[in-house]
N, C-alpha and C positions, 0 to 999 in steps of 0.2 A: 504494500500500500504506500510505504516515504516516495518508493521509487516512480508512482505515479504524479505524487507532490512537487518532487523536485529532482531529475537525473540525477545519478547519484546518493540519492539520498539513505536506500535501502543498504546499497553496499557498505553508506559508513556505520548504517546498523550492526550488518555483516563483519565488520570488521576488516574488510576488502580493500584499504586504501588507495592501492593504486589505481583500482579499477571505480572505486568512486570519484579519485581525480580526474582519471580517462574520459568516465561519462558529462561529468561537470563542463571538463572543457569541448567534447563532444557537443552539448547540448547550448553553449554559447557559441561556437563556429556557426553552428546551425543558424540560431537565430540571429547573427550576425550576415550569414548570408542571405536570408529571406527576409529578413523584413525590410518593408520600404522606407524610403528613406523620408517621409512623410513622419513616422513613430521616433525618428532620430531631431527631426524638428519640433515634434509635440513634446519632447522630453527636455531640449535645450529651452523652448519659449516655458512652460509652465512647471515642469518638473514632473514628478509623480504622478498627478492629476493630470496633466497631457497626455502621459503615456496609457494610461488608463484610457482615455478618452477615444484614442483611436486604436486600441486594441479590441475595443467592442467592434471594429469596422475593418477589422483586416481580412485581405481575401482569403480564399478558401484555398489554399496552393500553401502558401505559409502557416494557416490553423493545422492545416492536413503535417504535414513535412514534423511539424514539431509534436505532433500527437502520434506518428511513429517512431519518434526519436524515444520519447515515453514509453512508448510499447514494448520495445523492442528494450530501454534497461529494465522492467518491470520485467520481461524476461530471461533475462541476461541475471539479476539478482534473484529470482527464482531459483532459477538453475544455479547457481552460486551458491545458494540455502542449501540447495540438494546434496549438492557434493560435499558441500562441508559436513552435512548430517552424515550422509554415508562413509565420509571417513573416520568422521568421532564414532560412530557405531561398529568400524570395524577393527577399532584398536580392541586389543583384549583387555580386560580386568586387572587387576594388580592385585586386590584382594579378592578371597574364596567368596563365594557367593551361597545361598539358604536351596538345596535344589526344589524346594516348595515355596520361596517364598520369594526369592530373586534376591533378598534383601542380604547386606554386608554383614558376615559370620563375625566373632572374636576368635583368635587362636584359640585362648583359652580354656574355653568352655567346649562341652561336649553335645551341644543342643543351642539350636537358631533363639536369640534372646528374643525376637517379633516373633514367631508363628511357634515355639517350646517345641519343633521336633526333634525327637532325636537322631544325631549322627552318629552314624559309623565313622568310626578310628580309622584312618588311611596307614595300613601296613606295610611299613618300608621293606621292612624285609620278605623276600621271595618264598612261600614254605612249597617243599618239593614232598609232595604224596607217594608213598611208595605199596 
């Protein structure tokens, strides 16, 4: 949703910096290139309130151009969410985990402290049946 607000926005959610720089400056070439040069005079003669003024009235060529600029990082940060998920999901665990309960075990104890189940002792040593 930032990344629809403003390019860039999602990524520095994200923590993606370079790539929220990238769209930043992406998403002001853009609108550097299309807009007329009409919104560059309403903005020197009144200010804020100029630009306002004739952005209600900008053709449909520069509305268009800058709402796939939008689109396309609102995708681009999606995809960006995804992979970062999918890589924090596929580092392993560090600590044993409850096999009922998903939750963080203590070494010490011989039973998950959330769900009381008991665990089985993990036997280091190999026993050979004869």
């Amino acid at each position: 949703m930032l990344a629809l607000v403003y390019p860039g926005l999602g990524h520095v959610y994200l923590r993606a910096w370079l790539r929220a720089i990238a769209w930043f400056v992406v998403a002001l070439i853009a609108a550097a290139m299309v807009m007329p040069e009409s919104a560059y005079a309403a903005y020197e003669a009144n200010g804020f309130s100029g630009l306002l003024e004739v952005s209600q009235n900008l053709p449909m060529d520069v509305l268009l151009s800058m709402t796939v600029i939008r689109v396309l990082n609102a995708l681009d940060a999606y995809l960006t969410g995804l992979q970062t998920a999918a890589k924090e999901a596929a580092e392993p665990e560090a600590a044993n985990t409850c096999p009922e309960c998903g939750k963080e075990l203590d070494e010490d104890l011989d039973f998950c402290p959330w769900c009381t189940t008991r665990l089985e002792p993990e036997d280091e040593t190999p026993t050979i049946n004869r």
